[in-house]
PALORO-659229 format. One record per atom (N, C-alpha, C, O, CB): residue number from 0; z, x, y; residue in three letters. Coordinates in Angstrom, 1 decimal, padded with zeros to 4 digits. Glycine has a CB too. Layout:
PALORO-659229
+-----+--------+--------+--------+------+
| pos |     up |   east |  north | code |
+-----+--------+--------+--------+------+
| NUM |      Z |      X |      Y |  ALA |
...
+-----+--------+--------+--------+------+
***
This chain:
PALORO-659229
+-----+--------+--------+--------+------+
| pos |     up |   east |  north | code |
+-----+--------+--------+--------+------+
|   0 | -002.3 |  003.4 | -023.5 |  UNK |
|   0 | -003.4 |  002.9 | -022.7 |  UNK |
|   0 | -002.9 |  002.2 | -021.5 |  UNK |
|   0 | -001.9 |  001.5 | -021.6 |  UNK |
|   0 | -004.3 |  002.0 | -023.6 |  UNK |
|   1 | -003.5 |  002.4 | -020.2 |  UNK |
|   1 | -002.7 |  002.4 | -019.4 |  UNK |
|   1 | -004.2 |  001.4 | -018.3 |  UNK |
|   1 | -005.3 |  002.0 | -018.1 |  UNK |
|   1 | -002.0 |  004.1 | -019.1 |  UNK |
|   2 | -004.1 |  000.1 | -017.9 |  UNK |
|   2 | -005.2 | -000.1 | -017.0 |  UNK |
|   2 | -004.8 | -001.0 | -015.9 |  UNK |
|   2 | -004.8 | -002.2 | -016.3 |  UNK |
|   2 | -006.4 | -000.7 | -017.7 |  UNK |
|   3 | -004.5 | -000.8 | -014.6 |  UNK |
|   3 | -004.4 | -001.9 | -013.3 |  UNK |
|   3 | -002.9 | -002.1 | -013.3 |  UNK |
|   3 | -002.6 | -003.1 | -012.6 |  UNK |
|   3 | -005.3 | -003.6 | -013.5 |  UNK |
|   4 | -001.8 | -001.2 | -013.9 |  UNK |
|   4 | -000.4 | -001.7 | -013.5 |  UNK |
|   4 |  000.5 | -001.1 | -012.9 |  UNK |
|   4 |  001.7 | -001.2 | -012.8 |  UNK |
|   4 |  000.3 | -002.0 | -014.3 |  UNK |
|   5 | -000.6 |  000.0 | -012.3 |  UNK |
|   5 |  000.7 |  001.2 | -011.2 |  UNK |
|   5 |  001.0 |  002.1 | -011.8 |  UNK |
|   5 |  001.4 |  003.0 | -011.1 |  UNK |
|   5 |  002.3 |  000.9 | -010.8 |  UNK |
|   6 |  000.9 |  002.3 | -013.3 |  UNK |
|   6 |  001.9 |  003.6 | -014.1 |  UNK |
|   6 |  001.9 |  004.4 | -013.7 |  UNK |
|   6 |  002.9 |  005.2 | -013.9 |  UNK |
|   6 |  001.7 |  004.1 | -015.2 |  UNK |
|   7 |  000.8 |  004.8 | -012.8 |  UNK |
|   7 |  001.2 |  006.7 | -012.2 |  UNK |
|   7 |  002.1 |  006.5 | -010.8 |  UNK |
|   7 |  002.8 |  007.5 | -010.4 |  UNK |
|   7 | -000.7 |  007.9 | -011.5 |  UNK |
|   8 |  002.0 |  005.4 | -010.1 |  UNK |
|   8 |  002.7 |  005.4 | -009.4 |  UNK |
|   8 |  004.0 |  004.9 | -009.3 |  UNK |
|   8 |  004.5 |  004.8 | -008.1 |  UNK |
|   8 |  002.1 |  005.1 | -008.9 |  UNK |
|   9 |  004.7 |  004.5 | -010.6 |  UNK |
|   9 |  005.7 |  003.6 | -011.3 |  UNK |
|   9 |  006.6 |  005.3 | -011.4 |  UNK |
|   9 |  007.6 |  005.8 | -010.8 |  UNK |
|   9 |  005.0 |  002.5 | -013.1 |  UNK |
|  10 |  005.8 |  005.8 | -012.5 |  UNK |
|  10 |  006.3 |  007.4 | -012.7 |  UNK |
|  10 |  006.8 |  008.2 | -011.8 |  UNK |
|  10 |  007.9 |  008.7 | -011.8 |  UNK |
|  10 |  005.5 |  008.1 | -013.1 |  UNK |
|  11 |  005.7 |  008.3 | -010.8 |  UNK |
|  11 |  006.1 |  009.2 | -009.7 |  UNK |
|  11 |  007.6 |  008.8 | -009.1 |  UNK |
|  11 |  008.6 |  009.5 | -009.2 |  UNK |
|  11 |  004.8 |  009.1 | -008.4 |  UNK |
|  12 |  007.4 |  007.6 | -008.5 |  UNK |
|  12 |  008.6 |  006.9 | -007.9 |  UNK |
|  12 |  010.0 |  007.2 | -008.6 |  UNK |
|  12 |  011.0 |  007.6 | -008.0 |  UNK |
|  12 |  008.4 |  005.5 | -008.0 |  UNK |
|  13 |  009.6 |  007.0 | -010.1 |  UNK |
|  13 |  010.8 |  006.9 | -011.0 |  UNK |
|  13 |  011.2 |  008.5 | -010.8 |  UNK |
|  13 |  012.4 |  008.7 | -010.5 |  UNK |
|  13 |  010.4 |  006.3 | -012.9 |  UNK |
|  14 |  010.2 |  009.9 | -011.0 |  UNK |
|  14 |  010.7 |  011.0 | -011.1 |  UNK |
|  14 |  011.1 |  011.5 | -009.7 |  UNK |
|  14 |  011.8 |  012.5 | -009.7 |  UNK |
|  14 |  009.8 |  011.6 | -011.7 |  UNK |
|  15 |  010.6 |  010.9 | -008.4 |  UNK |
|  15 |  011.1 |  011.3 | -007.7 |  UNK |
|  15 |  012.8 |  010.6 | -007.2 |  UNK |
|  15 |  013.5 |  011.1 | -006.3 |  UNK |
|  15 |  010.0 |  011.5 | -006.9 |  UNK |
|  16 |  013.0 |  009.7 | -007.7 |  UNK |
|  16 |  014.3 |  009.0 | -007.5 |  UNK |
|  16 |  015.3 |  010.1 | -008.5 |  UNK |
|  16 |  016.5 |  010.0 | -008.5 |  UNK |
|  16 |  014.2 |  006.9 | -008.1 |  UNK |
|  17 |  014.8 |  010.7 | -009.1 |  UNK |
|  17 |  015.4 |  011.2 | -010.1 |  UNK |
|  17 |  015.9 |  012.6 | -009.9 |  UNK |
|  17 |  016.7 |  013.3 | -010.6 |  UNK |
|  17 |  014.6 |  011.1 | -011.1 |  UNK |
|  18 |  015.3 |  013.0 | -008.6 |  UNK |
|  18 |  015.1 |  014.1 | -008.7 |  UNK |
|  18 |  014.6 |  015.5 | -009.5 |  UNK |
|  18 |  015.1 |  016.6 | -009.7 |  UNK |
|  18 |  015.9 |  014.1 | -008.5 |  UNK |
|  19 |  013.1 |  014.8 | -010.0 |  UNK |
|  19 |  012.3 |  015.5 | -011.3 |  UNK |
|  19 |  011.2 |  015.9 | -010.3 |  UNK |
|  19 |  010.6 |  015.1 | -009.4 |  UNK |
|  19 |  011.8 |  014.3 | -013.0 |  UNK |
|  20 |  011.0 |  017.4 | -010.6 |  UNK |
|  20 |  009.2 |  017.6 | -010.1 |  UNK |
|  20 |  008.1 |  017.6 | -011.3 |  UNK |
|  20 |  008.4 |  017.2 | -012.5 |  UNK |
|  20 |  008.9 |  019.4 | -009.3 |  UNK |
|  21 |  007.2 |  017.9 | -010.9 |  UNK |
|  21 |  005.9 |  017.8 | -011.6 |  UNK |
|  21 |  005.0 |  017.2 | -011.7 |  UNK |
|  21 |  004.3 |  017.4 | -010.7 |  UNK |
|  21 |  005.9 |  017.7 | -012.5 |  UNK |
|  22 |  004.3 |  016.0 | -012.9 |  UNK |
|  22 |  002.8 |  015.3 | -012.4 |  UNK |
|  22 |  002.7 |  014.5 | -013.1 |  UNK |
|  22 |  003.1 |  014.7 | -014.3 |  UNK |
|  22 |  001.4 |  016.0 | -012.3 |  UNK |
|  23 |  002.1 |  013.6 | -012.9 |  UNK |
|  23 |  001.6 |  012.1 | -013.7 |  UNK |
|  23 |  000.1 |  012.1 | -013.8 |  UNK |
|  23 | -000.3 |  012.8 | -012.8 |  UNK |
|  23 |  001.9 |  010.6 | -012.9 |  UNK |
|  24 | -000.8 |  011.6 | -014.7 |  UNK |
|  24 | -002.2 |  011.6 | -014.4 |  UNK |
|  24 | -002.9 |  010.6 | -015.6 |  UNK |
|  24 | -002.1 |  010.0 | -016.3 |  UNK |
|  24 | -002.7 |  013.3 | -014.5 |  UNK |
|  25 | -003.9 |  010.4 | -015.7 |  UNK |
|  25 | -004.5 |  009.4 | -016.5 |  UNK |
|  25 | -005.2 |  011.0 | -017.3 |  UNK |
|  25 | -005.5 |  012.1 | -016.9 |  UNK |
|  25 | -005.7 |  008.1 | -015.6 |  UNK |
|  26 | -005.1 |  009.9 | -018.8 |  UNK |
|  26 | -006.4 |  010.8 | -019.5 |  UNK |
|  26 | -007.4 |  010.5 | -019.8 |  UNK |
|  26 | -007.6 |  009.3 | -019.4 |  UNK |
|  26 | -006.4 |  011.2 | -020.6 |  UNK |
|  27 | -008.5 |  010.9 | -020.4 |  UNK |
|  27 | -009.9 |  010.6 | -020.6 |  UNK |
|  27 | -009.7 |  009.3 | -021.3 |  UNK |
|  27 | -010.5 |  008.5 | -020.8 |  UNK |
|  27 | -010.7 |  011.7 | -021.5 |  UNK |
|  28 | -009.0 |  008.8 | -022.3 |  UNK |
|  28 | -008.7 |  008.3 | -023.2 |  UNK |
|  28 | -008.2 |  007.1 | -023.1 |  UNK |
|  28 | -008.5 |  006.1 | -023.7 |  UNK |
|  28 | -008.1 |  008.8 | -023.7 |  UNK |
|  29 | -007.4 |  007.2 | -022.0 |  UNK |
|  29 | -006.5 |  005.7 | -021.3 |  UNK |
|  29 | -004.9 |  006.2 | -021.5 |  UNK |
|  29 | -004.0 |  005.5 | -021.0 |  UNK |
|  29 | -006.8 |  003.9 | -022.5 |  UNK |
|  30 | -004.4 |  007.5 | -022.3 |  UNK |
|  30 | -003.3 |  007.5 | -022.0 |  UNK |
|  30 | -003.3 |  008.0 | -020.8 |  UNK |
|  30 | -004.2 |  008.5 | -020.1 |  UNK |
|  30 | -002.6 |  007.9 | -022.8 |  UNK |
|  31 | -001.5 |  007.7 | -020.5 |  UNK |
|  31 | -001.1 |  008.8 | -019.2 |  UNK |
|  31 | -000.2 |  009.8 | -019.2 |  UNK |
|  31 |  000.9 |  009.4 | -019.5 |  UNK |
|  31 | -000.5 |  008.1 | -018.2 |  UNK |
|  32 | -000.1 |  011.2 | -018.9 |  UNK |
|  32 |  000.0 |  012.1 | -019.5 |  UNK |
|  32 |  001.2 |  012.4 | -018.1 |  UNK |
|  32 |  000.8 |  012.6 | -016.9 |  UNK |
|  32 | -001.4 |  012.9 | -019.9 |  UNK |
|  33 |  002.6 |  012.5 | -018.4 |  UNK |
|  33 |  003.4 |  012.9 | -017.1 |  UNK |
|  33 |  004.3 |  014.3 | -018.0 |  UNK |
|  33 |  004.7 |  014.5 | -019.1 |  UNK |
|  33 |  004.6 |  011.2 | -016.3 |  UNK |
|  34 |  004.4 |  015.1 | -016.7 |  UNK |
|  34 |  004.7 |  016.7 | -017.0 |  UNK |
|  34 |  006.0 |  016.2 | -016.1 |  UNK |
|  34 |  005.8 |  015.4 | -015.2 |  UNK |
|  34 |  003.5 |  018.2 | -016.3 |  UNK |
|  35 |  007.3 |  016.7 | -016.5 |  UNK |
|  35 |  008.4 |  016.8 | -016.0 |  UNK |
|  35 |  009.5 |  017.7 | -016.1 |  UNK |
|  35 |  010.3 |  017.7 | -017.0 |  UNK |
|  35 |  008.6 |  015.9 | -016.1 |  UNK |
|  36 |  009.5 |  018.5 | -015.1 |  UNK |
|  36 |  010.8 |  019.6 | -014.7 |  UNK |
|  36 |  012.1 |  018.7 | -013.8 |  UNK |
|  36 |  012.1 |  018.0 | -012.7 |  UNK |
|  36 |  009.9 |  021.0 | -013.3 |  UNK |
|  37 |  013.5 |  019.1 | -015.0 |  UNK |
|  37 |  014.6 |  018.8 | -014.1 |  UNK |
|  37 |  015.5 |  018.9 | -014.9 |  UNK |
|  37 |  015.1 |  019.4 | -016.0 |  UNK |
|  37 |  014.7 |  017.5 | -013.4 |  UNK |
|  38 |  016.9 |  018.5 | -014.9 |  UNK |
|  38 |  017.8 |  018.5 | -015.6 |  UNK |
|  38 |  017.5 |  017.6 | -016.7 |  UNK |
|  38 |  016.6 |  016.7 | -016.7 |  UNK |
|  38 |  018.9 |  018.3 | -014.9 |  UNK |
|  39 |  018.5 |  017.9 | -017.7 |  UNK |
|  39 |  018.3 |  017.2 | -019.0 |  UNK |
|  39 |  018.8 |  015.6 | -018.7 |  UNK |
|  39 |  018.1 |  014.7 | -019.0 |  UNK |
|  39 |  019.1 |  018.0 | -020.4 |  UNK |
|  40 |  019.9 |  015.5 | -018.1 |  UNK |
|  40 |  020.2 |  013.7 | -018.1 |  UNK |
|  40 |  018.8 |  013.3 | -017.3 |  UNK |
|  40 |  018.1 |  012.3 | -017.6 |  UNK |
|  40 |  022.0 |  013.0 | -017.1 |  UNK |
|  41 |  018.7 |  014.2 | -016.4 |  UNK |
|  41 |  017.3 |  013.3 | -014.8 |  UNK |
|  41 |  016.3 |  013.1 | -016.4 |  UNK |
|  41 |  016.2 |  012.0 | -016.8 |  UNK |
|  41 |  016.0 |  015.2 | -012.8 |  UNK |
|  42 |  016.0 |  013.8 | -016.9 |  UNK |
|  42 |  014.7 |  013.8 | -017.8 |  UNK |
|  42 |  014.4 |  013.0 | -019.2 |  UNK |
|  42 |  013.4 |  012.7 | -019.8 |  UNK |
|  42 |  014.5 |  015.3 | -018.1 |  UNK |
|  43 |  016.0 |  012.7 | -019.7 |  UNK |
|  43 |  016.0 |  011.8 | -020.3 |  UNK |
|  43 |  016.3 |  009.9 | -019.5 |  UNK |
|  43 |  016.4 |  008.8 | -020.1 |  UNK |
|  43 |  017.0 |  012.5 | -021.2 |  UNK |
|  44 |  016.4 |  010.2 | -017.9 |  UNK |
|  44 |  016.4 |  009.0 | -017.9 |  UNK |
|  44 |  015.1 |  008.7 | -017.2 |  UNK |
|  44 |  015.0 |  007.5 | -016.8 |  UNK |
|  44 |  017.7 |  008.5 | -017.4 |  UNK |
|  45 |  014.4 |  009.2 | -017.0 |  UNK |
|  45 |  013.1 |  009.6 | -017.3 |  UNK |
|  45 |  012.1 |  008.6 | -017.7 |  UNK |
|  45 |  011.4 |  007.7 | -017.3 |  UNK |
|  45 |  013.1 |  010.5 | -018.2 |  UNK |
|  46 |  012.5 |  009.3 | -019.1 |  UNK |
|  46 |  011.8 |  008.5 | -020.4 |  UNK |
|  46 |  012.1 |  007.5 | -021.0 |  UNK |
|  46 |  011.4 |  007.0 | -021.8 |  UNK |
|  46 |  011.7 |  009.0 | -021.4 |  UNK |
|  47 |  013.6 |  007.0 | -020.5 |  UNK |
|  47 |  013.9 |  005.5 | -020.0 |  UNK |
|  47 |  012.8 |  004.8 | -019.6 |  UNK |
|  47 |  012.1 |  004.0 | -020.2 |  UNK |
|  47 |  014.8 |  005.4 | -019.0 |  UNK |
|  48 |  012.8 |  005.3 | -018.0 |  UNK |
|  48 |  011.9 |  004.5 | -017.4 |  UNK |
|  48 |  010.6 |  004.5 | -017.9 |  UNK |
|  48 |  010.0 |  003.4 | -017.7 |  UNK |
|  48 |  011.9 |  004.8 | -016.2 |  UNK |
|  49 |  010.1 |  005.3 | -018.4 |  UNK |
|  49 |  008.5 |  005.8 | -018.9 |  UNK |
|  49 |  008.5 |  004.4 | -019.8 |  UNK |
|  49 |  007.8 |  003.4 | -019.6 |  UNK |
|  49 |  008.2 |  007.6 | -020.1 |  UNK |
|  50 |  009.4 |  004.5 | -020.6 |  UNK |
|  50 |  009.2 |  003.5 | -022.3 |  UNK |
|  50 |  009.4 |  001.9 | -021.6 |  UNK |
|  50 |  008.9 |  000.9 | -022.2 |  UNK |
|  50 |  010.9 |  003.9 | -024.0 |  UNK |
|  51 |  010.0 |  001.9 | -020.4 |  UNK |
|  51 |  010.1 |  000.5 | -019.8 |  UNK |
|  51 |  008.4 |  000.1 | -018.9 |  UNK |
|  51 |  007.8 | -000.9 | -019.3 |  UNK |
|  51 |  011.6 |  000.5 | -018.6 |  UNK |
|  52 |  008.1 |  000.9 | -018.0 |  UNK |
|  52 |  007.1 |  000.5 | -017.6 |  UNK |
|  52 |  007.0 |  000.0 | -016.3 |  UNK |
|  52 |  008.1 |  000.2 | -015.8 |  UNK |
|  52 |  006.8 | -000.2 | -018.3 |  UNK |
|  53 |  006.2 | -000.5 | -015.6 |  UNK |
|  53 |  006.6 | -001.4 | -014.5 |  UNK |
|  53 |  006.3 | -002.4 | -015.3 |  UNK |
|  53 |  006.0 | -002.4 | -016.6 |  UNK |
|  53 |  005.9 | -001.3 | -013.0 |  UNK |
|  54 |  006.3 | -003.6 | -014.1 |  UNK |
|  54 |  006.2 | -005.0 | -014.1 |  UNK |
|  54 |  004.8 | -005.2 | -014.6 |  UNK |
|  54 |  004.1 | -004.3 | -014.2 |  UNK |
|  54 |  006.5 | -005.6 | -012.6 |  UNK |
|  55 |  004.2 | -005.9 | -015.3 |  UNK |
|  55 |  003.2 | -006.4 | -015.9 |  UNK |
|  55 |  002.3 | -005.1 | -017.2 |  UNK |
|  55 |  001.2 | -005.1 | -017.7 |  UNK |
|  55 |  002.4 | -006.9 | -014.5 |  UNK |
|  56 |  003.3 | -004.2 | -017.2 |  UNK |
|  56 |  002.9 | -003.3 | -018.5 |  UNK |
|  56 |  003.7 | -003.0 | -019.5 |  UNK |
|  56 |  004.9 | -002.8 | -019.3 |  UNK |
|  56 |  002.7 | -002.1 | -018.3 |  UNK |
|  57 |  002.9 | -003.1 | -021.1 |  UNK |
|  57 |  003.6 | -002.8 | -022.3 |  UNK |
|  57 |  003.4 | -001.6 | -022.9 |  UNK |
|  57 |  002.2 | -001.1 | -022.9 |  UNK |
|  57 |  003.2 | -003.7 | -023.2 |  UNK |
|  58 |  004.2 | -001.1 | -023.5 |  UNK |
|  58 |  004.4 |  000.3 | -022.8 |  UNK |
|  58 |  004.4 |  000.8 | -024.9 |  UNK |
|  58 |  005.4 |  000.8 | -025.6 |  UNK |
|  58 |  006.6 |  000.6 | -021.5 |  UNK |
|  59 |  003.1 |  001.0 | -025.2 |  UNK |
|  59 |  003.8 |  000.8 | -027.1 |  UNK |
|  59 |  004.3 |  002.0 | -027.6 |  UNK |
|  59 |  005.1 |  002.0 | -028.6 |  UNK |
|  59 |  002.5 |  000.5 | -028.2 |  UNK |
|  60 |  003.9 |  003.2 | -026.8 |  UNK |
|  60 |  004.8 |  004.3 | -027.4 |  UNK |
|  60 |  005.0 |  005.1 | -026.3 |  UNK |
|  60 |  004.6 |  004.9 | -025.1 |  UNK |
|  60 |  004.3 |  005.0 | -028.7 |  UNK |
|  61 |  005.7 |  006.4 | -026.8 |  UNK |
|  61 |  006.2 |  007.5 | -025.1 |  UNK |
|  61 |  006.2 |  008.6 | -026.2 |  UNK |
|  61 |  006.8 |  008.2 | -027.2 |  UNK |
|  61 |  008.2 |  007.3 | -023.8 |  UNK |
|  62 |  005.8 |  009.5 | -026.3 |  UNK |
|  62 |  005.8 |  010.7 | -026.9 |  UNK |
|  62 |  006.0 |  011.7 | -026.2 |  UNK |
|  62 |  005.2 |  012.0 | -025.3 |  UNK |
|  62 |  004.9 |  010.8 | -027.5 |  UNK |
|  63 |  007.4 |  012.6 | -026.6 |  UNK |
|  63 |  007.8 |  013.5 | -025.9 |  UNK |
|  63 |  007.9 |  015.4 | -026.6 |  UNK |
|  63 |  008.6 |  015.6 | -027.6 |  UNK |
|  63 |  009.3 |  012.8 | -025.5 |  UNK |
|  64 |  007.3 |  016.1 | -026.1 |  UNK |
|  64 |  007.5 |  017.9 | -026.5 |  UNK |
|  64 |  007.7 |  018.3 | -024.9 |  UNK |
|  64 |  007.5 |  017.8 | -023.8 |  UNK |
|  64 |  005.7 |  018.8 | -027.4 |  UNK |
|  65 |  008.2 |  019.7 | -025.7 |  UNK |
|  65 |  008.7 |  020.6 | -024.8 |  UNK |
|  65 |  007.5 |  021.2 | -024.3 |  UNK |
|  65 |  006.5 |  021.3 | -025.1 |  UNK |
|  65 |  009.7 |  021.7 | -025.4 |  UNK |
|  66 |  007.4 |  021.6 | -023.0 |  UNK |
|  66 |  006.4 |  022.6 | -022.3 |  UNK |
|  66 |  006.9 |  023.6 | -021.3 |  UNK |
|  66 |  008.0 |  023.7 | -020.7 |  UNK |
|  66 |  005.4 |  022.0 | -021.6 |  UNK |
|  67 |  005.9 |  024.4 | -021.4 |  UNK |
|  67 |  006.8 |  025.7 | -020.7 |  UNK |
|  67 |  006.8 |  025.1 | -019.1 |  UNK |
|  67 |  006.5 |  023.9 | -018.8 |  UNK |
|  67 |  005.7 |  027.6 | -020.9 |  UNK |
|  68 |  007.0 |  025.9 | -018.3 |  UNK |
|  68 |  007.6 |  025.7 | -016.5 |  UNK |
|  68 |  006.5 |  026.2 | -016.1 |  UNK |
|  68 |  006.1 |  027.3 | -016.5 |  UNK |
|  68 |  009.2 |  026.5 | -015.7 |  UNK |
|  69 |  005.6 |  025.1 | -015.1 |  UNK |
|  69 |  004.4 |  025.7 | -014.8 |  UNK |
|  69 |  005.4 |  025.9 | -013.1 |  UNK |
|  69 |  006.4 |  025.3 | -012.7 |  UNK |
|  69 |  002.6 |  024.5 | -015.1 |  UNK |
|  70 |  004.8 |  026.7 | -012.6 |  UNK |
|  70 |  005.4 |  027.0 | -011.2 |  UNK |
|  70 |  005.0 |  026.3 | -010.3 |  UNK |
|  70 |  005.7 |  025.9 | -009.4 |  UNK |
|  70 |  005.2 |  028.1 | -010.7 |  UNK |
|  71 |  003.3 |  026.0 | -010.6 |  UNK |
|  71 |  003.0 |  025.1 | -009.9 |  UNK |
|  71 |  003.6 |  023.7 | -009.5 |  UNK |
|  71 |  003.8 |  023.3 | -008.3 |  UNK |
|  71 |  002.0 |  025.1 | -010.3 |  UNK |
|  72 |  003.9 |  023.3 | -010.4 |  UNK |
|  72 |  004.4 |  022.0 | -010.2 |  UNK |
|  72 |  006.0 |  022.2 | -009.9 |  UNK |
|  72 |  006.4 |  021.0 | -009.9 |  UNK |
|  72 |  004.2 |  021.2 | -011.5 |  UNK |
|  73 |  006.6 |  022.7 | -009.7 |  UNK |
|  73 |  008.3 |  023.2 | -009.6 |  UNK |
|  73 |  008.7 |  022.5 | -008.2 |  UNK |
|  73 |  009.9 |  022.8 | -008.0 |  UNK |
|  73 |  008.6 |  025.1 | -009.5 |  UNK |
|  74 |  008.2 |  021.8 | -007.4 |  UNK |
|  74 |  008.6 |  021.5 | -006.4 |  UNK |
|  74 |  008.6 |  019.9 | -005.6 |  UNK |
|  74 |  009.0 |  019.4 | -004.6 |  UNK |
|  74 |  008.0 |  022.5 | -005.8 |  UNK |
|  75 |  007.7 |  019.4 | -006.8 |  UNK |
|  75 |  007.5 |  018.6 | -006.0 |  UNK |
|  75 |  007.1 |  017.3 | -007.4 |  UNK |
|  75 |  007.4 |  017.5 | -008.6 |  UNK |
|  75 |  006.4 |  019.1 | -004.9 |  UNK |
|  76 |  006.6 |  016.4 | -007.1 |  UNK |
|  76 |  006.1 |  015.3 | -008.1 |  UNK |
|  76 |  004.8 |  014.8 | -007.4 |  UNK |
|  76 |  004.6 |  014.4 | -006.3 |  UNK |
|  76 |  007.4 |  013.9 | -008.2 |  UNK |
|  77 |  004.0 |  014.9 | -008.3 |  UNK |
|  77 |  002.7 |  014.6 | -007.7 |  UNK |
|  77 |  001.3 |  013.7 | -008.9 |  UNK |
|  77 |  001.3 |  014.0 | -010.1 |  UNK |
|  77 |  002.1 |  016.2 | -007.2 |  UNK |
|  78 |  000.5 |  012.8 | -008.2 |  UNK |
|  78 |  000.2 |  012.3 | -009.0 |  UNK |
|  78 | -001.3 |  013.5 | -008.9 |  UNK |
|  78 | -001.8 |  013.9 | -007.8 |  UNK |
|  78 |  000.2 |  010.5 | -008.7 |  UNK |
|  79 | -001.6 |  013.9 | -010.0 |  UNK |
|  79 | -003.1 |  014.6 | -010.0 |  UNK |
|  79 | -004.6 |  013.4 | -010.4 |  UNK |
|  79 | -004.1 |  012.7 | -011.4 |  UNK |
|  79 | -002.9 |  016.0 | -011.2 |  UNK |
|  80 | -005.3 |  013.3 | -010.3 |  UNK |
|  80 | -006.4 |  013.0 | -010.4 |  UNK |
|  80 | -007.6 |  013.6 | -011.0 |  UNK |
|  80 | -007.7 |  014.7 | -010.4 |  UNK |
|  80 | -006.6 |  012.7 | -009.5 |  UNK |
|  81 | -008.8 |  013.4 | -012.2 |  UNK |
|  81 | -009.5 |  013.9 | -012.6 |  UNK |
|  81 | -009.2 |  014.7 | -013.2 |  UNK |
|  81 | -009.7 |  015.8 | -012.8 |  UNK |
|  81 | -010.2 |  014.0 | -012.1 |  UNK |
|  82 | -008.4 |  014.8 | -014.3 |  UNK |
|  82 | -007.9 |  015.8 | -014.9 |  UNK |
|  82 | -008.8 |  015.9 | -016.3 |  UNK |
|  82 | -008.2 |  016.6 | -017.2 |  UNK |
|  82 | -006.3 |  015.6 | -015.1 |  UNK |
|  83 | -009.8 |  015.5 | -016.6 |  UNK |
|  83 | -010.5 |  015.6 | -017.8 |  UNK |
|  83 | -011.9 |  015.5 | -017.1 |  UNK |
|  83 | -012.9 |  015.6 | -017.7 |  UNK |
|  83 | -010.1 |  014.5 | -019.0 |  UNK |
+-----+--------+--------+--------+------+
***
């Protein structure tokens, strides 16, 4: 659950310092749902950053599966909007 602490824009930052493409987004729900393409160290440090948070967020879990390579996303890191 995610409300008023940057997380999509905490992520983006983090994946693009990382050199990770793909997308961050809110869900219907309150989680936040981030898709990431890159090397395995970029992507496990990643989810470092994911489980840390920014500054003023508690972060209670990060749940991670494999997904296939959307093409779309292959290039870039982007935050999407209205995704439900």
């Amino acid at each position: 659950m995610v409300q008023g602490v940057g997380f999509r824009f905490y992520a983006q930052r983090a994946a693009e310092r990382l050199g990770l493409s793909g997308y961050v987004t809110n869900r219907h729900d309150g989680r936040v749902e981030v898709y990431a393409i890159g090397e395995p160290e970029s992507l496990r440090n990643l989810l470092i950053e994911l489980r840390h948070g920014p500054r003023g967020a508690s972060v209670s879990d990060v749940a991670e599966e494999e997904a296939n390579i959307l093409d779309e996303y292959s290039s870039s890191f982007t935050i999407e909007y209205d995704s439900w």
